[in-house]
C-alpha positions, 0 to 999 in steps of 0.5 A: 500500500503507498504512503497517501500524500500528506504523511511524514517521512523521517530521514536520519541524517541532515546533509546535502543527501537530506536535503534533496530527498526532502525537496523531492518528497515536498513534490510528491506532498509528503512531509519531511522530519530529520533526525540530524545532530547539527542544527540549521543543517542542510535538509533543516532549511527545506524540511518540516521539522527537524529533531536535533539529537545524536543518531543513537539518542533513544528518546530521539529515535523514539520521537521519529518513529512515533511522528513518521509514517515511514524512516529512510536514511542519507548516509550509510554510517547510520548506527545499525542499532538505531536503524533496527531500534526504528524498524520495531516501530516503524517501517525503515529502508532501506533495511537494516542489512544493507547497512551491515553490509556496507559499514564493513569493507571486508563484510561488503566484499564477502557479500559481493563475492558471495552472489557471484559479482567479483571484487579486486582481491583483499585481504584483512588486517589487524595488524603489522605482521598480517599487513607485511604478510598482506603485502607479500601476497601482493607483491608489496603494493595495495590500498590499505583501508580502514574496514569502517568508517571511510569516505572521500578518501580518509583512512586509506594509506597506499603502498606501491612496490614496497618490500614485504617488511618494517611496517611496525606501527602501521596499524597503530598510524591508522587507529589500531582499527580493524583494517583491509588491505585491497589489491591494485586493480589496472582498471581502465575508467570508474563507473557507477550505477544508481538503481532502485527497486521498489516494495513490489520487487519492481527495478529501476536503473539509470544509465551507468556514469563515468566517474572521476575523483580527485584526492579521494573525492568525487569531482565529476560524473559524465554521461554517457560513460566511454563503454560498451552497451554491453558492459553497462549492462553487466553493470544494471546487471549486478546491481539488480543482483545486489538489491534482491539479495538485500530484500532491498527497498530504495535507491543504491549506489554501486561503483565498479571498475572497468577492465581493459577488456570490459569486465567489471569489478564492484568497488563498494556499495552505498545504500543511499542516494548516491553523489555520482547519482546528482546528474539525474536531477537535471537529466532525468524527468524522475531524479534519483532523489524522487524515485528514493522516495517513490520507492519508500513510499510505495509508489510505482518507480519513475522512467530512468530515462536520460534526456540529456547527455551531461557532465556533473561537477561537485563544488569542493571549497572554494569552488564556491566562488566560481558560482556567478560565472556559473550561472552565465553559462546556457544549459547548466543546472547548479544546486547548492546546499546552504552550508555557511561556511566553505572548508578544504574537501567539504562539498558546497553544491554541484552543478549539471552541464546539459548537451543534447542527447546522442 
């Protein structure tokens, strides 16, 4: 049964994601609670309401479940714990395994592995001795990660070509936290794809973008992306394969990289609306954003059509001061998300240039 317009929806968390998800769902008629730490944050300035408390606040989960119709989230660090306390009282999605699933680097690849989709080669480490191990197994080069926690490219240190040996106190550099150690993947571009599925199993995927990050942060998704129909099919594919596995209800993000000879590799997953996914507000009659909350909602999905072949770019920093020059320029669409002050990696906003489709 969908939500009829006029009901309440909770999200946990208040950044940029919040806050697009909040514009969306005011145009399907629905209400918009958050549950967000900092006050005045991004989805405050278009919600409803917004209830300022930690993520694990009892009293505070308590509050959204009693006031929501239906509880979804904008970040996959949301505590496993809170999403479980809210889904007794409440109907939460994406559920509560996702997350599992997704806060753990080893946890996710195992998953991935486990329904046939490949990932690089791994290892985990818990300390010096298993990473000098680690890296023999790798010929000295890899991409140690923490397990939990990371994004934007914190908690990661590279090796490369280094001897198997006089690592000692590596892991205590690196919080003396559970850690993976990822094996160097000679892939030829990033792509992600954003797809949904819906209470009734029904799926939805965009097409695949092509993604380039800058010191670990995401700086801008084209489309289409340089492969072949194959390949972004294999990528829709997986991605399908990965939200039935998870009895999964919402819209996810799956990044892969793409090999020499079109095979693919899942990166990660991120049980959320998705940065690579931005392009789709300005491309797409239905964005990512609408079919997430279509989809908790109980509505039918959205055409994931793209009208527009595009280029989105995030505004890092001070890129925020290239705003007047943006909005000059014909065919642009530019978001910002209301954040007062403008640090080094934080993300201010991002916009979407438009060409005709091809």
């Amino acid at each position: 049964m969908s939500l009829p317009a006029g009901s309440t929806i909770g999200i946990v968390g208040g950044g940029q994601l919040g806050r697009m998800l909040a514009m969306a769902a005011a145009r399907l008629g629905y209400r918009i609670v958050v549950l967000e730490p900092q006050p005045d944050c991004p989805a405050a300035q278009v919600a409803n309401r917004q209830i300022t408390a930690a993520y694990d606040d009892t009293a505070a989960l308590a509050e959204l479940a009693a006031v929501s119709a239906v509880v979804t989230y904008e970040f996959e660090n949301v505590p496993v714990m809170a999403a479980s306390a809210l889904a007794v009282t409440v109907p939460v999605y994406p559920p509560a395994r996702a997350l599992e699933v997704a806060q753990d680097r080893v946890a996710e690849k195992k998953f991935l592995n486990g329904i046939g989709v490949p990932t690089a080669d791994f290892c985990p480490v818990d300390n010096d001795d298993e990473l000098t191990a680690a890296l023999k197994k790798f010929d000295g080069s890899g991409i140690l990660k923490t397990r939990r926690m990371g994004y934007d490219g914190k908690g990661q240190r590279v090796f490369r070509n280094m001897e198997t040996g006089g690592f000692a106190g590596t892991c205590e550099a690196m919080g003396n936290v559970p850690l993976i150690l990822e094996s160097f993947v000679a892939f030829e571009r990033e792509i992600s794809v954003i797809a949904a599925r819906g209470m009734d199993g029904s799926l939805a995927a965009y097409d695949p973008a092509e993604n380039v990050h800058r010191n670990g942060i995401l700086h801008s998704s084209t489309l289409p992306a340089r492969i072949e129909s194959e390949t972004a099919a294999a990528a829709q594919a997986a991605a399908a394969k990965i939200l039935a596995s998870l009895d999964y209800v919402g819209v996810i993000g799956i990044e892969f990289f793409v090999l020499a000879d079109g095979a693919l590799l899942a990166n990660e997953i991120a049980p959320r609306v998705h940065n690579s996914g931005h392009w789709t507000e300005a491309a797409c009659i239905v964005s990512q954003f609408e079919q997430h909350i279509r989809a908790v909602a109980g509505l039918p999905l959205g055409n994931p059509g793209r009208h527009f072949d595009c280029v989105m770019e995030n505004l890092i920093g001070d890129d925020i001061l290239r705003v007047p020059a943006l909005l000059a320029e014909p065919d642009l669409m530019l978001h910002l998300y209301g954040k007062a002050e403008a640090r080094p990696g934080r993300k201010m906003g991002h916009f979407t240039r438009m060409s005709r489709h091809r």
